[in-house]
mmCIF file of the N, C-alpha and C atoms, coordinates in Angstrom:
data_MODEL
# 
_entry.id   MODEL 
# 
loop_
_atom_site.group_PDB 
_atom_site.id 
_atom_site.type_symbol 
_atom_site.label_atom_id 
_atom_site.label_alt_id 
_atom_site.label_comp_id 
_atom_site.label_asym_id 
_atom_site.label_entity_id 
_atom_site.label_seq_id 
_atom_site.pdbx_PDB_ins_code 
_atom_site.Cartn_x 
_atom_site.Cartn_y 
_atom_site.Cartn_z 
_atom_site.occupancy 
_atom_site.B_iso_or_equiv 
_atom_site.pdbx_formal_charge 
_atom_site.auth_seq_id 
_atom_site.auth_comp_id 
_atom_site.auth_asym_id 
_atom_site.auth_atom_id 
_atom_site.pdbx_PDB_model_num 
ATOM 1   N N  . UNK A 1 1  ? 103.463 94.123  104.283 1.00 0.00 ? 1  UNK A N  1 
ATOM 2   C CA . UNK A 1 1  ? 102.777 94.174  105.556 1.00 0.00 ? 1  UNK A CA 1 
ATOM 3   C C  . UNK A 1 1  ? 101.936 95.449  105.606 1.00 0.00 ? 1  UNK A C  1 
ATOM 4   N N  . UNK A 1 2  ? 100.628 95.626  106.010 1.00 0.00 ? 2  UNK A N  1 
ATOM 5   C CA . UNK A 1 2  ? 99.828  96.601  106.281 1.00 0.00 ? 2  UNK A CA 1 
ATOM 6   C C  . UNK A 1 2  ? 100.239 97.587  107.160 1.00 0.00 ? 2  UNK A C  1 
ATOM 7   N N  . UNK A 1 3  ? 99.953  98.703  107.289 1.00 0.00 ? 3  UNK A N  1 
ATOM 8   C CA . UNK A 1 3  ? 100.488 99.496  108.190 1.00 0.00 ? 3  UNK A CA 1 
ATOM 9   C C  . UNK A 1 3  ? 99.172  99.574  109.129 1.00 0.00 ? 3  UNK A C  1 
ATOM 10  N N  . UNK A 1 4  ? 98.481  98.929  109.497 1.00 0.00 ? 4  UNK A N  1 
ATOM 11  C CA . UNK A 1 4  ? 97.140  98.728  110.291 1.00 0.00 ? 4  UNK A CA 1 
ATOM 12  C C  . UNK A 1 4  ? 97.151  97.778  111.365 1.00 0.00 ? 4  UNK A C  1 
ATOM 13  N N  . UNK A 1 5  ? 96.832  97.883  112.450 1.00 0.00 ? 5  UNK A N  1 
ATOM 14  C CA . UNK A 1 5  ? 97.111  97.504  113.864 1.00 0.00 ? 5  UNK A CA 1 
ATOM 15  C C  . UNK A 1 5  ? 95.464  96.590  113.243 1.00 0.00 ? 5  UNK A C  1 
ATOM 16  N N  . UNK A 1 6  ? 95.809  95.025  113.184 1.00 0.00 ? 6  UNK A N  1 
ATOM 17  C CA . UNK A 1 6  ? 94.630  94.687  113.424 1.00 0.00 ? 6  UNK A CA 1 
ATOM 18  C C  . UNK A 1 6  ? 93.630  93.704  114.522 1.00 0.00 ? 6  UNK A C  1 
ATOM 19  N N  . UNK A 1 7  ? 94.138  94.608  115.470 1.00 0.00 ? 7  UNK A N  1 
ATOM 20  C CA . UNK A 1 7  ? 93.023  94.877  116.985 1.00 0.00 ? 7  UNK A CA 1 
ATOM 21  C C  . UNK A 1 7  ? 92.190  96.135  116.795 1.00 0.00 ? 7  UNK A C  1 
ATOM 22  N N  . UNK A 1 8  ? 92.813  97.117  116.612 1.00 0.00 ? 8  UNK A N  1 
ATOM 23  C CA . UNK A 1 8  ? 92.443  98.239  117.039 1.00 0.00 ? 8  UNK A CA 1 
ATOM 24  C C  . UNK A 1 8  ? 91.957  99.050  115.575 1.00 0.00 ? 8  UNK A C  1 
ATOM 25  N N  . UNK A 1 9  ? 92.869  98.628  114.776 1.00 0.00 ? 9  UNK A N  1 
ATOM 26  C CA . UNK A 1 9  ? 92.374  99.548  113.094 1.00 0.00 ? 9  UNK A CA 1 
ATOM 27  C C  . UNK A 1 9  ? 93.536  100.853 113.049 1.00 0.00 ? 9  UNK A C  1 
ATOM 28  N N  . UNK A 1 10 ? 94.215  101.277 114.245 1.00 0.00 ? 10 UNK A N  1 
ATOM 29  C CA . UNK A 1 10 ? 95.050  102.191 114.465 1.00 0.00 ? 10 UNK A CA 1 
ATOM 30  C C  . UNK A 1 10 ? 95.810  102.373 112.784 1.00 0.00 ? 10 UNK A C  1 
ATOM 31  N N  . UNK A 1 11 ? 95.992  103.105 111.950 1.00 0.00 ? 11 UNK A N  1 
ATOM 32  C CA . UNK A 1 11 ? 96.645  103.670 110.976 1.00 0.00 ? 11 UNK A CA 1 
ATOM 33  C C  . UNK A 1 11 ? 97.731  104.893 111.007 1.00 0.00 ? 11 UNK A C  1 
ATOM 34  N N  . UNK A 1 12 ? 98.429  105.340 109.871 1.00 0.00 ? 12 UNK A N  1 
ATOM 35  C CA . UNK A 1 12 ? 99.516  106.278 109.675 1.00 0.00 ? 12 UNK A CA 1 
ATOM 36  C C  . UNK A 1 12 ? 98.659  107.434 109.817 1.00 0.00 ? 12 UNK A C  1 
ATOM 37  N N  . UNK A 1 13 ? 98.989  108.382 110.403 1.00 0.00 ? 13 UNK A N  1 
ATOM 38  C CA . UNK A 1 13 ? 98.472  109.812 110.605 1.00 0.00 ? 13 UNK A CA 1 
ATOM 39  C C  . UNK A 1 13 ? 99.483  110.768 110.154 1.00 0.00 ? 13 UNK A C  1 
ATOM 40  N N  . UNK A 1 14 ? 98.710  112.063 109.648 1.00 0.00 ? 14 UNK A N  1 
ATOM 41  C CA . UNK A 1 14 ? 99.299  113.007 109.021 1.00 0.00 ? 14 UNK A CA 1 
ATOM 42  C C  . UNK A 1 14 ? 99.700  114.280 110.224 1.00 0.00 ? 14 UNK A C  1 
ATOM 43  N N  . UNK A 1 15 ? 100.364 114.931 110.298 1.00 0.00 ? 15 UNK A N  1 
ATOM 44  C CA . UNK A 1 15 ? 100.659 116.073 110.534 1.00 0.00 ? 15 UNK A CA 1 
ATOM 45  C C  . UNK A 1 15 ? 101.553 116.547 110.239 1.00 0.00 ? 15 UNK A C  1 
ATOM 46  N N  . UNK A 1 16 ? 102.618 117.796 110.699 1.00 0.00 ? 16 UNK A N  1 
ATOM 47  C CA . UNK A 1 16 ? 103.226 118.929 110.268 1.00 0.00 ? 16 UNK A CA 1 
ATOM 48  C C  . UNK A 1 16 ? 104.554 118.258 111.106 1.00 0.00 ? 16 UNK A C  1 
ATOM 49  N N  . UNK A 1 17 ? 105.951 118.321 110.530 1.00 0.00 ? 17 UNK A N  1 
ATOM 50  C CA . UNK A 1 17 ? 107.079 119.017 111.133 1.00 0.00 ? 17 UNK A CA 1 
ATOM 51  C C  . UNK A 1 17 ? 107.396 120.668 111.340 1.00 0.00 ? 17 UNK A C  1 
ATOM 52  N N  . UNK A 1 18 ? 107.578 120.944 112.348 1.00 0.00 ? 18 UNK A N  1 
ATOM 53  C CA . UNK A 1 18 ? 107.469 122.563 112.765 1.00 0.00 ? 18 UNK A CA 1 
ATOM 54  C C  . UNK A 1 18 ? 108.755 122.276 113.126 1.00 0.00 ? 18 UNK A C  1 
ATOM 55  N N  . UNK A 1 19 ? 109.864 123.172 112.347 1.00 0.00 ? 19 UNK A N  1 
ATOM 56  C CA . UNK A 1 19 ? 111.546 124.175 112.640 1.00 0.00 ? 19 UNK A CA 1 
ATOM 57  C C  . UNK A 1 19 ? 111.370 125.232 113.830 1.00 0.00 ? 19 UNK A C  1 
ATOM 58  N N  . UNK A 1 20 ? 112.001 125.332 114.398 1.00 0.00 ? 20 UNK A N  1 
ATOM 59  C CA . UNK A 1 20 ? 112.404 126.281 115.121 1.00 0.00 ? 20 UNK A CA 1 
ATOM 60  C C  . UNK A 1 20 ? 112.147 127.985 114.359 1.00 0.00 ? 20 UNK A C  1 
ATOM 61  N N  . UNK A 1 21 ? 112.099 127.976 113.224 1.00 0.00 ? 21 UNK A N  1 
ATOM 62  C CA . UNK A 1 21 ? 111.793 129.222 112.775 1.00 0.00 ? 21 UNK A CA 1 
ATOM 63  C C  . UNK A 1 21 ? 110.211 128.630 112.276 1.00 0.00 ? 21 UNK A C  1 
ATOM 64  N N  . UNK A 1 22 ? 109.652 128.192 112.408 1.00 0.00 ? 22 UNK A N  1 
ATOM 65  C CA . UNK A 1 22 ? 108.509 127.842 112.816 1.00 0.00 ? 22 UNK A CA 1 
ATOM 66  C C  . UNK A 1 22 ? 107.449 127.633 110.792 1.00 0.00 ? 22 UNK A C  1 
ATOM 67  N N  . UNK A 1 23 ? 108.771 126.894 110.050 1.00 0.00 ? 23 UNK A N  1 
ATOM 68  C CA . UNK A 1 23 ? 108.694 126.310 109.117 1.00 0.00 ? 23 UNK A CA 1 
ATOM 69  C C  . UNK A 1 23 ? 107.790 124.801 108.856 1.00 0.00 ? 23 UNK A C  1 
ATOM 70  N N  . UNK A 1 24 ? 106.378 124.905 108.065 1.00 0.00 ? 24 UNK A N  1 
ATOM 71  C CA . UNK A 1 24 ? 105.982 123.628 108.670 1.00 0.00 ? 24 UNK A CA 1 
ATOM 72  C C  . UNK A 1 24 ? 106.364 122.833 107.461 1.00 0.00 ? 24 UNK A C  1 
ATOM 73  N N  . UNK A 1 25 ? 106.805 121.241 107.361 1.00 0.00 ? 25 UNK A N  1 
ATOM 74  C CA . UNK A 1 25 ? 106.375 120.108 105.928 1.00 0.00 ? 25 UNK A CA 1 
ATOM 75  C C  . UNK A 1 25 ? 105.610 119.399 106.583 1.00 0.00 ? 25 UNK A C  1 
ATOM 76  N N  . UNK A 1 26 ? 105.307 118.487 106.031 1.00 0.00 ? 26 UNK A N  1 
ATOM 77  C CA . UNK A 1 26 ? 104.470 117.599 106.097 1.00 0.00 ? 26 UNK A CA 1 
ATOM 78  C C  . UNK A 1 26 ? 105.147 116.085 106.245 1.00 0.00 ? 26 UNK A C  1 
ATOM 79  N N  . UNK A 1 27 ? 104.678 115.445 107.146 1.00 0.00 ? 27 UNK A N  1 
ATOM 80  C CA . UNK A 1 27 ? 105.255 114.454 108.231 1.00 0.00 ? 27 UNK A CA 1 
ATOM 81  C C  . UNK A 1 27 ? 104.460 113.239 108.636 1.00 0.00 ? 27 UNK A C  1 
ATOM 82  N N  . UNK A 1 28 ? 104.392 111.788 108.394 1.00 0.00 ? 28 UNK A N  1 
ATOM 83  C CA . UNK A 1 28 ? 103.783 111.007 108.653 1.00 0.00 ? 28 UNK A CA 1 
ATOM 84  C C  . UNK A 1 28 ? 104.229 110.045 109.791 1.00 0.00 ? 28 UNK A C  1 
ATOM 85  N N  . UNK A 1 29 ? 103.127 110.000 110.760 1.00 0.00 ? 29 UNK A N  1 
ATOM 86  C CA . UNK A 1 29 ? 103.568 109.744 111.885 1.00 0.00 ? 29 UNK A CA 1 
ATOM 87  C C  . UNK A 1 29 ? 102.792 107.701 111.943 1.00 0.00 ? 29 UNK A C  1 
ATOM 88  N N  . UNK A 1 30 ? 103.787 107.145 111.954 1.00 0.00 ? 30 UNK A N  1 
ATOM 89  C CA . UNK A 1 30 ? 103.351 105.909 111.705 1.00 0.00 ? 30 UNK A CA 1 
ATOM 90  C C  . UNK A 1 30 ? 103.254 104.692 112.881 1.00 0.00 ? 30 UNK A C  1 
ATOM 91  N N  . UNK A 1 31 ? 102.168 104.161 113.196 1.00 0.00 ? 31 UNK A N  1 
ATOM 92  C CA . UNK A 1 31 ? 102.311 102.706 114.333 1.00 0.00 ? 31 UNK A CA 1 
ATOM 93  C C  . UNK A 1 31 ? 103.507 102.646 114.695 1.00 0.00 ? 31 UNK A C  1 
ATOM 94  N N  . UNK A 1 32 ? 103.717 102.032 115.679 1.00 0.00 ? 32 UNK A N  1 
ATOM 95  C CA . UNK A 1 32 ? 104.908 101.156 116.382 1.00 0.00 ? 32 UNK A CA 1 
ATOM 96  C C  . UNK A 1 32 ? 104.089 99.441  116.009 1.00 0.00 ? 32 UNK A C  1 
ATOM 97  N N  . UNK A 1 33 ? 104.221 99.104  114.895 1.00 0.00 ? 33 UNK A N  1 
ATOM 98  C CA . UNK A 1 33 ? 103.446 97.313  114.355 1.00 0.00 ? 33 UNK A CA 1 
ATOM 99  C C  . UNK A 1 33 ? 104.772 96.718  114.544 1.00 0.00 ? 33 UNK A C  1 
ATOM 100 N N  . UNK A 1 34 ? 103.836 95.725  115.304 1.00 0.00 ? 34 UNK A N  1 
ATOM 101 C CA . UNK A 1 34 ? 104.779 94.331  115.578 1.00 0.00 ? 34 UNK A CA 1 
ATOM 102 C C  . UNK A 1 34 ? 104.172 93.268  114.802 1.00 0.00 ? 34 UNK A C  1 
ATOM 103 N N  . UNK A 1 35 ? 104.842 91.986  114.305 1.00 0.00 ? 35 UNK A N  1 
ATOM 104 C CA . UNK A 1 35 ? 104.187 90.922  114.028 1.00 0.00 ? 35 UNK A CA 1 
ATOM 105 C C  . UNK A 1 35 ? 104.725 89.864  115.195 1.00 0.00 ? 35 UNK A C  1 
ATOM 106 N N  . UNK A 1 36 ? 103.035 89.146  115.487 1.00 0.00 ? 36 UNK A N  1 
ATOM 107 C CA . UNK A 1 36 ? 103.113 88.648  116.721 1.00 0.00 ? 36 UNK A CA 1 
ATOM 108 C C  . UNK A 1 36 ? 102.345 87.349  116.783 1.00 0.00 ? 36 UNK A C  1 
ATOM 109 N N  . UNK A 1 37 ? 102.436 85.744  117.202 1.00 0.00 ? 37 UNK A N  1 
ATOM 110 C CA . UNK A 1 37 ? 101.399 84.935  116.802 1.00 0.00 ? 37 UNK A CA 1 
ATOM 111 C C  . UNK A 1 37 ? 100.350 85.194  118.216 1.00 0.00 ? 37 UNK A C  1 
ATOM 112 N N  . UNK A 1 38 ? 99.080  84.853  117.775 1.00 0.00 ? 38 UNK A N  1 
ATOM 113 C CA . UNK A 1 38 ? 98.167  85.145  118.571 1.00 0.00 ? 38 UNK A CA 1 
ATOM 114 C C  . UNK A 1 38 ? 97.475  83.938  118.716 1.00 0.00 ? 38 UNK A C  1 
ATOM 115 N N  . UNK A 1 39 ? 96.942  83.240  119.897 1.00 0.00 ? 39 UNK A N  1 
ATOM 116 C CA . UNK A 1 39 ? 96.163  82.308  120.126 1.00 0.00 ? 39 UNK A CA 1 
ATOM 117 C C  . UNK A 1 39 ? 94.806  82.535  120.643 1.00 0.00 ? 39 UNK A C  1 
ATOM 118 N N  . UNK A 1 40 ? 93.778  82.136  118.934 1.00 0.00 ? 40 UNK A N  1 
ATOM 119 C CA . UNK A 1 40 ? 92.648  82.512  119.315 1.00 0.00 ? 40 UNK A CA 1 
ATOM 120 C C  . UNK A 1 40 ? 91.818  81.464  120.518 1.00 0.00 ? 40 UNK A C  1 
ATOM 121 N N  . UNK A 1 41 ? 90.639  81.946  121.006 1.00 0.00 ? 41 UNK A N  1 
ATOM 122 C CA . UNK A 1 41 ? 89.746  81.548  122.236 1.00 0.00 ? 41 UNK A CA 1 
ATOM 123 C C  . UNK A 1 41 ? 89.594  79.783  121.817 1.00 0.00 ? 41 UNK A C  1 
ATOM 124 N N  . UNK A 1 42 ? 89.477  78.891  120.628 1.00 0.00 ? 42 UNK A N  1 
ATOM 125 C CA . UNK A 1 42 ? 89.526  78.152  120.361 1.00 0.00 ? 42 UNK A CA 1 
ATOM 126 C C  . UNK A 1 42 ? 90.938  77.154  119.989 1.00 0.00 ? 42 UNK A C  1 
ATOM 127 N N  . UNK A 1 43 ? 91.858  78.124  120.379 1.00 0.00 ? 43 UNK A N  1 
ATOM 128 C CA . UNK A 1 43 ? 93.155  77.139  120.443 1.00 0.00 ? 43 UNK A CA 1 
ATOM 129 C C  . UNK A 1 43 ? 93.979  77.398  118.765 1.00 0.00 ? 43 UNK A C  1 
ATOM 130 N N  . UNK A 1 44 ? 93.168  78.077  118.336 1.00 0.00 ? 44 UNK A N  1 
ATOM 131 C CA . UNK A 1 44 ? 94.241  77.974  117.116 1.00 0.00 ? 44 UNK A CA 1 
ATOM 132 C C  . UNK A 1 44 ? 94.937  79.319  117.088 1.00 0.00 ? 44 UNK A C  1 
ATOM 133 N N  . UNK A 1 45 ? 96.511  79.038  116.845 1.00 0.00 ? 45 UNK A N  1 
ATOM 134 C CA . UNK A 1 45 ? 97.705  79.629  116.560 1.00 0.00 ? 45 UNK A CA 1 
ATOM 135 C C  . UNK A 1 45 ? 97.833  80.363  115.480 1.00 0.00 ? 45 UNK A C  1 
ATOM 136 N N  . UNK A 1 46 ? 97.781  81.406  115.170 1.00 0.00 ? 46 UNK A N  1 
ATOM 137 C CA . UNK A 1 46 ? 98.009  82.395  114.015 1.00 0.00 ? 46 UNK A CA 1 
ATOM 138 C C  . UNK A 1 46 ? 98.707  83.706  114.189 1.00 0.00 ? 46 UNK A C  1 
ATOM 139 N N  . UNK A 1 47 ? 99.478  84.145  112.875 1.00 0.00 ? 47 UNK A N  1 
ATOM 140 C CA . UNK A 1 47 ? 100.372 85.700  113.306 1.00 0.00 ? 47 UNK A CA 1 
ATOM 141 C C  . UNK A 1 47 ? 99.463  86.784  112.989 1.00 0.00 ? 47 UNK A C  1 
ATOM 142 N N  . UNK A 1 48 ? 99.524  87.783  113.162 1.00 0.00 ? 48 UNK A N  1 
ATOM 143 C CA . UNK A 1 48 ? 98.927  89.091  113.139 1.00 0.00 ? 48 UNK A CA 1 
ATOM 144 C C  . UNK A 1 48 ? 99.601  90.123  113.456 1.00 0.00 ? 48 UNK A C  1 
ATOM 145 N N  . UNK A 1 49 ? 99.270  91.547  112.914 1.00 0.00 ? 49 UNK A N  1 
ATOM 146 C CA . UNK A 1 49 ? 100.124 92.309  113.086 1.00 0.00 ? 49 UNK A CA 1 
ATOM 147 C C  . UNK A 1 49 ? 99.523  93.628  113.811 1.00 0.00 ? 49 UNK A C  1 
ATOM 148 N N  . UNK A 1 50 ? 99.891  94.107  115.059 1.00 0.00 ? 50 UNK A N  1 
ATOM 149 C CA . UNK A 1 50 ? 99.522  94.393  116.163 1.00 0.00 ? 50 UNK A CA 1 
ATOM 150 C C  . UNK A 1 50 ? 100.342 95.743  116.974 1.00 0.00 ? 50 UNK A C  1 
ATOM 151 N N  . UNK A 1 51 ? 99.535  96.878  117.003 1.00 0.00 ? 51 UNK A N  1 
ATOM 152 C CA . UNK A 1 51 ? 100.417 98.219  117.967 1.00 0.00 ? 51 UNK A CA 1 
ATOM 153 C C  . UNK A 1 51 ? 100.773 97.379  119.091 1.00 0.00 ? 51 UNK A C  1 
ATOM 154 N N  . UNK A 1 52 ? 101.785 98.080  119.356 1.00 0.00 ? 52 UNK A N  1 
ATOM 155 C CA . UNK A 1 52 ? 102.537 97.913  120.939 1.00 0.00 ? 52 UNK A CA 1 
ATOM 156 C C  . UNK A 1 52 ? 101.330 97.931  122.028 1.00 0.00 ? 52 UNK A C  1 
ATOM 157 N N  . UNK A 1 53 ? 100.512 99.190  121.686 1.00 0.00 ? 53 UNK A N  1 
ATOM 158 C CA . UNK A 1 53 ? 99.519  99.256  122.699 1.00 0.00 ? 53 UNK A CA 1 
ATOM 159 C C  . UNK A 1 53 ? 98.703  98.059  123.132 1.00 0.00 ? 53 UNK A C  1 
ATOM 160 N N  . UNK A 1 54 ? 98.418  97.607  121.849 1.00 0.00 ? 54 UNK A N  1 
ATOM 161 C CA . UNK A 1 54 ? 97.103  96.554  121.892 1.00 0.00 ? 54 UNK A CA 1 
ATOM 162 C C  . UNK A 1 54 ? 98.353  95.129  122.704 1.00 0.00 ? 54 UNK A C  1 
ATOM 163 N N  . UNK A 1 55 ? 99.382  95.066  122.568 1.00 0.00 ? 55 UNK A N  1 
ATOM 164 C CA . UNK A 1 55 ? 100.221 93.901  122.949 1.00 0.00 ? 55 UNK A CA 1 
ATOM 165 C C  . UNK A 1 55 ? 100.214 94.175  125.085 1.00 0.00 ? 55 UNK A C  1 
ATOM 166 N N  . UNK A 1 56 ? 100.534 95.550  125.350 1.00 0.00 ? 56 UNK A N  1 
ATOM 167 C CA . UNK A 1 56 ? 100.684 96.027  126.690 1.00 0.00 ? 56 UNK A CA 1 
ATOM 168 C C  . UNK A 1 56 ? 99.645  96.183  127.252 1.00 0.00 ? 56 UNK A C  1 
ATOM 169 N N  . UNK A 1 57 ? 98.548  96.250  126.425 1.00 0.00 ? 57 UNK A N  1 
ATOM 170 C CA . UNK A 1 57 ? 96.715  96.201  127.252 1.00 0.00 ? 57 UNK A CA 1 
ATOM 171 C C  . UNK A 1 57 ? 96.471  94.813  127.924 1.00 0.00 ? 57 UNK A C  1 
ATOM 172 N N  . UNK A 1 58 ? 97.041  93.638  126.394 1.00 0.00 ? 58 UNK A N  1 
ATOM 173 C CA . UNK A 1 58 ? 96.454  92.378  126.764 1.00 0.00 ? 58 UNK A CA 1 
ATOM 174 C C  . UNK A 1 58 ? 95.432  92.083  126.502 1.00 0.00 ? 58 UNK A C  1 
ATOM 175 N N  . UNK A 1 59 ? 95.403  92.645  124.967 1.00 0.00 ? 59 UNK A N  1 
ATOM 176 C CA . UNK A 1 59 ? 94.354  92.902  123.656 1.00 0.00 ? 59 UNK A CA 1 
ATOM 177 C C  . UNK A 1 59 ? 94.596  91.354  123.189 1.00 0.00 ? 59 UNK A C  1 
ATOM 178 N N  . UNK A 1 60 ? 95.899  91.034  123.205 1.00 0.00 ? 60 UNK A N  1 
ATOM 179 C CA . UNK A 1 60 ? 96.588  89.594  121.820 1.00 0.00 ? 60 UNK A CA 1 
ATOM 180 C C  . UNK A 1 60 ? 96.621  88.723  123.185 1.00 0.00 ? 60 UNK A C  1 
ATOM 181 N N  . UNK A 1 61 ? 96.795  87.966  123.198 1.00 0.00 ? 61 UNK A N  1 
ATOM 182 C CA . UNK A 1 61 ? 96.795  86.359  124.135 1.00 0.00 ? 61 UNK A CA 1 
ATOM 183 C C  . UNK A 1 61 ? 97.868  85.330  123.225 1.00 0.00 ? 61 UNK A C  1 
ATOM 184 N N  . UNK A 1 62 ? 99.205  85.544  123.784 1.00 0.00 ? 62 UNK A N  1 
ATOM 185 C CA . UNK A 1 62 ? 100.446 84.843  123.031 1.00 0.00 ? 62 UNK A CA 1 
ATOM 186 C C  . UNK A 1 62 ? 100.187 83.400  123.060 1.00 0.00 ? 62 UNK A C  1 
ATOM 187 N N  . UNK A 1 63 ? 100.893 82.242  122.726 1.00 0.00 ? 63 UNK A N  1 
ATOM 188 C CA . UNK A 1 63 ? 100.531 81.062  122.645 1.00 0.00 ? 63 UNK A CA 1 
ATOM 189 C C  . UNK A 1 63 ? 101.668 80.709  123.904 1.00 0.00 ? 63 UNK A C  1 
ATOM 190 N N  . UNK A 1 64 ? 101.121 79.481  124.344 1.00 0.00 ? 64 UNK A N  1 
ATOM 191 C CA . UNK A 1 64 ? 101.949 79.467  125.517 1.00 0.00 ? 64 UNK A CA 1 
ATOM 192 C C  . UNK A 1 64 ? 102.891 78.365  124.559 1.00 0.00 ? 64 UNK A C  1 
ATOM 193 N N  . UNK A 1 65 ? 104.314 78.695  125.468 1.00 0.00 ? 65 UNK A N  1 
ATOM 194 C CA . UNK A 1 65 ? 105.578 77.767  124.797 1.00 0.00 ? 65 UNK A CA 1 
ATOM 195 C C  . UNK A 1 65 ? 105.244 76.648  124.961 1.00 0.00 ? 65 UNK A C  1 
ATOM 196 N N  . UNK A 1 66 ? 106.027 75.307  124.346 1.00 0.00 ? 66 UNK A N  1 
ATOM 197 C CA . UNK A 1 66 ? 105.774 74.218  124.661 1.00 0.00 ? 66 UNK A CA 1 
ATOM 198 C C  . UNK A 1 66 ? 107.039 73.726  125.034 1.00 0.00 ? 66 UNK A C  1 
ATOM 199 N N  . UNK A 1 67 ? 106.756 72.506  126.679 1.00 0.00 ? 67 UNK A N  1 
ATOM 200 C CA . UNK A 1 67 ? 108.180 72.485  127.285 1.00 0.00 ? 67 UNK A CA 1 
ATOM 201 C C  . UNK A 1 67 ? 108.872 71.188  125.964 1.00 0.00 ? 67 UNK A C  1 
ATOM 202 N N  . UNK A 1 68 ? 110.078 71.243  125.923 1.00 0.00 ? 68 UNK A N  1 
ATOM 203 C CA . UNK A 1 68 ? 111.251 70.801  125.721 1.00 0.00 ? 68 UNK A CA 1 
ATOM 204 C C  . UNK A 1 68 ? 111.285 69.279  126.280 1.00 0.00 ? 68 UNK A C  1 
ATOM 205 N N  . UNK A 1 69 ? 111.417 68.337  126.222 1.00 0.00 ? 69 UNK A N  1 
ATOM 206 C CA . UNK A 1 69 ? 111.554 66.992  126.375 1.00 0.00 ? 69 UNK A CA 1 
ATOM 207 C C  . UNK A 1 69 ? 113.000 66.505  126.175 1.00 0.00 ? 69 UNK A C  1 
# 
């Protein structure tokens, strides 16, 4: 699975862990990716893999359930 939010392009970013004695390493700070199916504007059903953000904006459009008979 990609580590790429693809709504948004969002990727792994770099920065520092800082100690209390103010020691830095190096620290990769990665998405919150979900895999999620998405229903495009034409009705078709497909998964994709998607930040939390882009899911809580109302970026993805879920497929609606189908009732039970």
């Amino acid at each position: 699975m990609a580590k790429q939010c693809e709504v948004c392009g969002k990727i792994t970013q770099v920065g520092n862990s800082v100690s209390h004695s103010n020691i830095k390493t190096k620290k990769r700070f990665k998405p919150n990716l979900q895999k999620v199916r998405h229903q495009a504007a034409n009705g078709q059903v497909h998964s994709m893999t998607v930040c939390t953000r882009c899911l809580r904006s109302g970026a993805v459009t879920k497929p609606v359930a189908k009732a039970a008979n």
